[in-house]
C-alpha positions as CSV (number, residue, x, y, z in Angstrom):
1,X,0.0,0.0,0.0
2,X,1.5,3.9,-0.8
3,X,3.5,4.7,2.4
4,X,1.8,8.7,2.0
5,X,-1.8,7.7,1.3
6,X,-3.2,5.6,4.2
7,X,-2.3,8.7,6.4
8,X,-4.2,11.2,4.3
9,X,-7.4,9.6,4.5
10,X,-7.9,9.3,8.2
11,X,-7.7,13.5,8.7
12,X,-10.5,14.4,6.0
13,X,-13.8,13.5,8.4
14,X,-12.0,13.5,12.1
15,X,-14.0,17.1,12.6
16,X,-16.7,14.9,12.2
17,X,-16.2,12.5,14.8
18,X,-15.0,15.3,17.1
19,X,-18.3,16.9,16.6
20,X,-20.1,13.5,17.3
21,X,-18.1,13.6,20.9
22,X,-18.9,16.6,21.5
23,X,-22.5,15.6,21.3
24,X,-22.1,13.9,24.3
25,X,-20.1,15.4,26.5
26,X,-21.5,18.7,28.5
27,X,-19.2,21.0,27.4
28,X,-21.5,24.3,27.9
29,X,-20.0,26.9,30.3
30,X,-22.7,30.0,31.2
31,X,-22.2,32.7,29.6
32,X,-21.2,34.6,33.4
33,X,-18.2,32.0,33.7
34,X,-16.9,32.3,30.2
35,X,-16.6,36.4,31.1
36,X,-15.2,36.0,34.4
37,X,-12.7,33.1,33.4
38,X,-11.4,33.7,29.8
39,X,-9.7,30.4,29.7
40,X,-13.1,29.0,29.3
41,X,-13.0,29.8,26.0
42,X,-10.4,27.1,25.0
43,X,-10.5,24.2,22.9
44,X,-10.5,20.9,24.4
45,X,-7.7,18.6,23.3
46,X,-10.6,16.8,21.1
47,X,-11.4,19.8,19.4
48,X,-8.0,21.1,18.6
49,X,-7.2,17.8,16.5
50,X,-10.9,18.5,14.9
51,X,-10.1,21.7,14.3
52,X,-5.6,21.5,13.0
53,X,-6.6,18.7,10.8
54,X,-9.7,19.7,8.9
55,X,-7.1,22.8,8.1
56,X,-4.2,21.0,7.1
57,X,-5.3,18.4,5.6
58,X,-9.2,18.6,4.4
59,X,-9.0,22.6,3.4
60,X,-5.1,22.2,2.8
61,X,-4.0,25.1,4.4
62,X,-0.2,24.4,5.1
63,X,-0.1,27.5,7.2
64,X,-2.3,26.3,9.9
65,X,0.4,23.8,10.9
66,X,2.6,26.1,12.7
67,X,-0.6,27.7,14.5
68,X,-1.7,23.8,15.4
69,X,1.3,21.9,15.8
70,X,4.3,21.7,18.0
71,X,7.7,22.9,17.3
72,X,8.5,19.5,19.0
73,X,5.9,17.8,17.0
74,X,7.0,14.3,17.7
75,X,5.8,11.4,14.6
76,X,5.6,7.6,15.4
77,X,3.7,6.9,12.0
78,X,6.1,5.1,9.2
79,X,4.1,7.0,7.0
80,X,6.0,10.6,7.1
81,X,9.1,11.6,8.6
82,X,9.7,13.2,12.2
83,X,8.6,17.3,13.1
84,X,7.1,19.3,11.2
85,X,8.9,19.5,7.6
86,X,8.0,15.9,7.5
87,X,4.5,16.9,8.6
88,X,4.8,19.6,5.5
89,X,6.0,17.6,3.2
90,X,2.9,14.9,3.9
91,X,0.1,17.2,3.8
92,X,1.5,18.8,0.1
93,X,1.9,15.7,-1.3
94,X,-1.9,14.5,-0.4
95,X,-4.2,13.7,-3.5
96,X,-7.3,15.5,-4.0
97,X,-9.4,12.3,-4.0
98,X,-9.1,10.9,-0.6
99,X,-12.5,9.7,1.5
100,X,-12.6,9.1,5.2
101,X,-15.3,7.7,7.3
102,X,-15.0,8.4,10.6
103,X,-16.0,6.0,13.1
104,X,-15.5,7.0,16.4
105,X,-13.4,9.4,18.8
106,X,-12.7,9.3,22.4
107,X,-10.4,11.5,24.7
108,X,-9.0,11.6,27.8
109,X,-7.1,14.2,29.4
110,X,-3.9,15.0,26.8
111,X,-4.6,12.1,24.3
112,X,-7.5,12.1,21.4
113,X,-8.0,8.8,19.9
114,X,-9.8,8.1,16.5
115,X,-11.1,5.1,14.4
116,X,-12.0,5.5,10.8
117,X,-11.9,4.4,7.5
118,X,-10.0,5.6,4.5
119,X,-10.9,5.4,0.6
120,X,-9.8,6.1,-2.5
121,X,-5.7,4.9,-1.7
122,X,-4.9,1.7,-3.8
123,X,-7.4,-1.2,-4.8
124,X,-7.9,-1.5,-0.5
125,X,-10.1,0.6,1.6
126,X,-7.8,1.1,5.0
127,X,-9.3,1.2,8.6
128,X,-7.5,1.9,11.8
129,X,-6.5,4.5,14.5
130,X,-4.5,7.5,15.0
131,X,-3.6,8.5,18.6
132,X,-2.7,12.6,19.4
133,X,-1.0,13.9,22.2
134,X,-2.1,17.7,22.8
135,X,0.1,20.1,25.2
136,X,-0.1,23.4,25.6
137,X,-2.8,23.8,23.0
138,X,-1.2,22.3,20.0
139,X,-1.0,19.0,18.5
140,X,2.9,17.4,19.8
141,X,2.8,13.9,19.0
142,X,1.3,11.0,17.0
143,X,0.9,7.0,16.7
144,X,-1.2,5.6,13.6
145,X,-1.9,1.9,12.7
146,X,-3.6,1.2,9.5
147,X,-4.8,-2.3,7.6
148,X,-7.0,-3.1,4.7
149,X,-11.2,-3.2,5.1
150,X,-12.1,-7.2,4.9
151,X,-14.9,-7.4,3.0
152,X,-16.4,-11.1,5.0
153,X,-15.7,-11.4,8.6
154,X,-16.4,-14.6,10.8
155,X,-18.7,-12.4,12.3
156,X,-20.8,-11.0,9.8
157,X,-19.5,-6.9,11.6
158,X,-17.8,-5.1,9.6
159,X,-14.3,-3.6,10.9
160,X,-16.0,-0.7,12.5
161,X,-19.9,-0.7,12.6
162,X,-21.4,-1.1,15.9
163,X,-22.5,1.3,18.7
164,X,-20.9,5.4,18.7
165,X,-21.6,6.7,21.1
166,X,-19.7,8.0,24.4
167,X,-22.1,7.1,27.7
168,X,-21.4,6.2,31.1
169,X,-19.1,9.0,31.5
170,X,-19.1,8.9,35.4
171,X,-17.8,5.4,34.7
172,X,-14.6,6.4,32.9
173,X,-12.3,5.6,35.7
174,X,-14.0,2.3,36.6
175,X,-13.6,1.1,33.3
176,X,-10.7,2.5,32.2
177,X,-9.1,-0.1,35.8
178,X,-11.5,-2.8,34.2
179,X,-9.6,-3.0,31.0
180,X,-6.3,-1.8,32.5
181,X,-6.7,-5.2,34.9
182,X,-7.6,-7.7,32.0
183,X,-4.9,-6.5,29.8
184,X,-2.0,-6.8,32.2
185,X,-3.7,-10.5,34.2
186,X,-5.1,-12.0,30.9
187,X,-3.3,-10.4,27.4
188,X,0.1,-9.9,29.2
189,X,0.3,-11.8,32.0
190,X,-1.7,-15.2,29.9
191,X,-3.6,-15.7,32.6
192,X,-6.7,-16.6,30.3
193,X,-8.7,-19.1,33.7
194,X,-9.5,-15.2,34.6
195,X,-11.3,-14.8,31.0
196,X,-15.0,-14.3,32.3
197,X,-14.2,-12.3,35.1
198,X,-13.7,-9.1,32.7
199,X,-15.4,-10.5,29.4
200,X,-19.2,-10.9,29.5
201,X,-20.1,-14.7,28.8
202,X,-23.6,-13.5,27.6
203,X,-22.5,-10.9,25.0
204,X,-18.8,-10.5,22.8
205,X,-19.5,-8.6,19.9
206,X,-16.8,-9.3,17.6
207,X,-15.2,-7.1,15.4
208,X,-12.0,-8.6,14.2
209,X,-12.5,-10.2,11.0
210,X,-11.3,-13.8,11.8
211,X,-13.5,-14.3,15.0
212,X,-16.8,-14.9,15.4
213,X,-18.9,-13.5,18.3
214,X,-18.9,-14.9,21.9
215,X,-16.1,-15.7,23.9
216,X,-16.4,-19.7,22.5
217,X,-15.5,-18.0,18.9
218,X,-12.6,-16.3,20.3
219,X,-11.4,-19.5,21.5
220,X,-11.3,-21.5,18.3
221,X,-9.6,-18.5,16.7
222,X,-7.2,-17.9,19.2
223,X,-6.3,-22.0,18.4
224,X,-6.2,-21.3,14.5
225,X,-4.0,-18.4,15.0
226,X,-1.9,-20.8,17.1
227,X,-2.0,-23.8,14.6
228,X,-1.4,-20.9,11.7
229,X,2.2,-20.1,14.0
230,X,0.7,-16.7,15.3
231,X,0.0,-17.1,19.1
232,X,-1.6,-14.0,20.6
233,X,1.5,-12.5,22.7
234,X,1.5,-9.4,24.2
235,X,4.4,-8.1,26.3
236,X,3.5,-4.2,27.1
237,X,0.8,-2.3,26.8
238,X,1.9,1.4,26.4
239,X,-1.5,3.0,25.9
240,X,-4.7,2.6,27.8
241,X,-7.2,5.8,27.0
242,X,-10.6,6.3,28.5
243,X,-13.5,7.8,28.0
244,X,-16.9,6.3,29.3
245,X,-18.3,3.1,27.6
246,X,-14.9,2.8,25.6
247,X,-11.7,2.0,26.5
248,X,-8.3,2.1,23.8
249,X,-5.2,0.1,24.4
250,X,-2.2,0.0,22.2
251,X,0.1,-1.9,23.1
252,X,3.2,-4.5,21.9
253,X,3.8,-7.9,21.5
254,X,4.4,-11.2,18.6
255,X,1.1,-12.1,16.7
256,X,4.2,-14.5,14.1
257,X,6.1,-11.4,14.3
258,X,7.0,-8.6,16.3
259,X,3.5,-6.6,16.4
260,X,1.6,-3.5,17.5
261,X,-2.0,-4.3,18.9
262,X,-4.7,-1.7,18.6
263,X,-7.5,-2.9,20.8
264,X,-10.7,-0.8,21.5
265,X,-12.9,-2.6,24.2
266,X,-16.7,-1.1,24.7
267,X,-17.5,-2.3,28.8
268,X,-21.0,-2.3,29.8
269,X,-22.3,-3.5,33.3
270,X,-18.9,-3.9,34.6
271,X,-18.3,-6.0,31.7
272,X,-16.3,-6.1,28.1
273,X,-19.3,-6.8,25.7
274,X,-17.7,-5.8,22.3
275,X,-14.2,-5.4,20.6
276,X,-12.5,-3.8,17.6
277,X,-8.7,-4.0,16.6
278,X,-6.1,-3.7,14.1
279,X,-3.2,-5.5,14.4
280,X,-0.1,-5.2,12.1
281,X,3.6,-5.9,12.0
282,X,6.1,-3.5,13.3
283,X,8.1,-2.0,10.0
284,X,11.4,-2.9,9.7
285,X,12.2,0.6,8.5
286,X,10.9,4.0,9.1
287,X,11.3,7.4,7.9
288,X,12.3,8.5,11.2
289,X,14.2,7.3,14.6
290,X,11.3,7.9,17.2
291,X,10.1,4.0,17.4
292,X,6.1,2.9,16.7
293,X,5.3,3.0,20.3
C-alpha cells in the first residue's frame, strides 16, 4: 500500500467525529463563567485535532500547521518523517481524491483517539486508528496503525460498525481499571482461567474479521492463529485511554512477528461486551528514529 496515502485519508472526516463527541459530552460553560474566566474559551484537546486537521489536511491550508502543531511535534507513524517538515512535506503531497469515514473518537485528558476508514488509496479501503497527544494547545505527538477493510468477517460486523456513542461517563475511571486489569492478568500476563471475570459470557461482539462472536469463537480463533504459528503474545501495553463506555489500548507484543496491537474494548455493566482491533507488523524501516510506540 502507498507509504503517504493511508495517512491522508484518516484526517478528511476527524472534525466529524469530534463533533459526534462533542455531542455527548456537557461541554456548555454559562455565559457569566466564560466572562469571568477567559480560559473557558479554549478548545479541548478533542477539538484542537478537529479543528488542525480539517485545516491542514481537508482545506489544505499548510499554514495552519505552525498555528496547530508543536515545534517538538513528535511522529511515530512510518508514514511521514519526524517534526514538522516531515508533517509539511505529507500534507503537500496529499491527492485530491481521498475519502474518510469516521467511526468513532474518544479522549482523555492530553490524548485524542480516532477510528476511521479511509478510501480512495490503492485497490484496498484502510481502517485503523490515530492517537494525538495535545500540550499546551497544540497538537505534539502522534501514533497511527492502519490495515486493509475485509470485506467477510467470521462475524458477519464489519471492521468498525457497531454502537458510537460515548455514555457512562461517570464510569470512565472504573472502566478504564476494568480494561487496564484484563490486559495486564489476561493479554500480558496469559492468565486466560480469569477470561470471564472481565469479558461478559452473555455478550462478545466481535469485530476482528477472523473471530466470530462470543467468547467460545474467540477461543477456536485464538487456536487457529496458534495452529497458523501466530499465538496471541503481548508483552506491554503502552496506551490505555478512556473515556466512558470505551476503552483504547495500544500496546506490543508477537502475533508471528513482532507486532503493535490496537485494541478498542466497549465495557458495559462492569463488563467487556464488544471489541474492535487492528493488528499489524512492526516496520522494519521508518522514515524516522522515534520508534512505533
Amino acid at each position: 500500500m502507498p507509504r503517504t496515502t493511508n495517512r491522508a485519508a484518516v484526517i478528511g472526516g476527524i472534525a466529524i467525529a469530534a463533533f459526534v463527541l462533542a455531542g455527548c459530552t456537557n461541554t456548555t460553560t454559562p455565559d457569566s463563567e466564560t466572562e469571568e474566566n477567559p480560559m473557558a474559551n479554549e478548545l479541548t484537546p478533542a477539538e484542537i485535532v478537529s479543528t488542525a486537521t480539517t485545516a491542514v489536511f481537508g482545506e489544505r491550508d499548510l499554514s495552519a500547521i505552525d498555528e496547530y502543531f508543536g515545534p517538538t511535534y513528535t511522529q511515530h507513524s512510518t508514514l511521514a518523517a519526524d517534526g514538522l517538515e516531515g508533517l509539511r512535506t505529507l500534507a503537500g503531497s496529499l491527492p485530491d481524491n481521498f475519502r474518510y469515514e469516521p467511526a468513532r473518537l474518544l479522549a482523555e485528558g492530553e490524548l485524542v483517539v480516532t477510528q476511521g476508514t479511509y478510501y480512495g488509496f490503492g485497490p484496498d479501503a484502510l481502517t485503523g486508528y490515530d492517537v494525538w497527544r495535545v500540550e499546551d494547545g497544540k497538537i505534539v505527538e502522534h501514533w497511527d496503525s492502519l490495515t486493509p477493510v475485509v470485506g467477510e468477517t467470521a462475524s458477519g460486523r464489519s471492521q468498525t460498525d457497531g454502537p458510537t456513542e460515548v455514555t457512562d461517563l461517570d464510569k470512565t475511571a472504573e472502566n478504564k481499571q476494568l480494561v487496564t486489569d484484563f490486559a495486564e492478568q489476561v493479554l500480558v500476563g496469559g492468565d486466560y482461567s480469569l477470561l470471564t471475570d472481565y469479558i461478559s459470557t452473555e455478550q462478545y461482539d466481535q469485530h476482528n474479521p477472523e473471530a466470530a462472536d462470543g467468547l467460545a469463537a474467540f477461543g477456536a480463533a485464538v487456536e487457529q492463529w496458534a495452529a497458523e504459528g501466530k499465538t496471541l503474545d503481548y508483552k506491554k501495553v503502552h496506551q490505555v485511554i478512556a473515556q466512558g463506555n470505551f476503552v483504547f489500548t495500544r500496546a506490543e507484543g508477537n502475533f508471528g512477528v513482532p507486532s503493535i496491537y490496537n485494541d478498542l474494548w466497549r465495557v458495559q455493566d462492569g463488563k467487556i461486551v464488544e471489541h474492535w482491533d487492528v493488528v499489524i507488523p512492526v516496520p522494519t524501516e521508518r522514515p524516522h528514529t522515534n520508534g512505533v510506540f
